[in-house]
N, C-alpha and C positions, 0 to 999 in steps of 0.2 A: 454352797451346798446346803439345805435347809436341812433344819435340824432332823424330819421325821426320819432321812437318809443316813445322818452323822450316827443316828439313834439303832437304825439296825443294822448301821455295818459294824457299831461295837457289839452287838450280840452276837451275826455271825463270826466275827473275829475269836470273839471268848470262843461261842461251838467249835471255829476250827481248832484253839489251845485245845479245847477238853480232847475234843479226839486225839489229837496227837497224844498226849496227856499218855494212854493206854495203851504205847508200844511194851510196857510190861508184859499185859495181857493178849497174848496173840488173837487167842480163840476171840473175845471182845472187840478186839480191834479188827479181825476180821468181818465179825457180824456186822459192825457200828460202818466199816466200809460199803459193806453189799447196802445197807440202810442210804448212806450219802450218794450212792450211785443209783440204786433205784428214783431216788427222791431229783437228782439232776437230770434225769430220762425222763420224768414227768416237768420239771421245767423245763428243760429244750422244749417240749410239746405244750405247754402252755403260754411260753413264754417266746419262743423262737428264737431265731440266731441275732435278729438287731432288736439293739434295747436298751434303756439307760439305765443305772443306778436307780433314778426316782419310780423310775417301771417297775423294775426290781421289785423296791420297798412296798410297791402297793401291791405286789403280788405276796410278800410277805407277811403282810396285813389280812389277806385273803387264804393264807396258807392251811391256817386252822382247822377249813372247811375242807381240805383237800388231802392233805397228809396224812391221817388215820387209815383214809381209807386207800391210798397208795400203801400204804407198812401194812397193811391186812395183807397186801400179798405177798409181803415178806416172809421165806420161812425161818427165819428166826425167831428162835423162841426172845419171849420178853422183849420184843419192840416195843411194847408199851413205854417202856423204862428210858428209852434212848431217843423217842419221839423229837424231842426237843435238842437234844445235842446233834441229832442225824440232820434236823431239819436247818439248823444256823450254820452248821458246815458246806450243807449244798447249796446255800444258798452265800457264803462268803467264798466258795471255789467259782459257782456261777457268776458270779459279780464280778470277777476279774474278765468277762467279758463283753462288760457295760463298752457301750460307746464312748462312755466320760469317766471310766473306771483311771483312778490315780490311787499309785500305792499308800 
């Protein structure tokens, strides 16, 4: 697996910790949900049902351009603030759908 892969499935891994992280906060962790699920309703549609890892990762590369304006539609207040946490969660839950996805 080359490194640019190894590299972003440690950050979605940390975003899934943080989320979980915030079972304290319900209200929070409810938002920061509806956030990781909007955000995996627009990779299913960009990304599709087959796909690898290294797909994955270049779409995660590409995310920056795209994620903003998916959480604009989010009505949670202060998506700003979770952009990043919401964005490496949906994107380590989607990974587990890679064709070459190993725990």
């Amino acid at each position: 697996m080359s490194t640019t892969v190894e590299l972003a499935r440690q950050h979605w891994e940390e975003g899934f910790r943080r989320l979980q992280s915030q079972a304290g906060d319900r209200r929070r962790r409810a938002a920061l949900w509806d956030q990781v699920e909007l955000l995996t309703s627009e990779l299913r549609r960009r990304v599709g049902a087959t796909y690898t890892l290294a797909e994955l990762a270049r779409h995660y590369g590409e995310a920056d351009a795209w994620v903003l304006t998916a959480l604009e539609r989010s009505p949670t207040p202060g998506w700003e603030r979770s952009a990043s946490l919401a964005t490496d969660a949906a994107f380590h839950l989607y990974a587990r759908g890679a064709q070459d996805y190993r725990p």
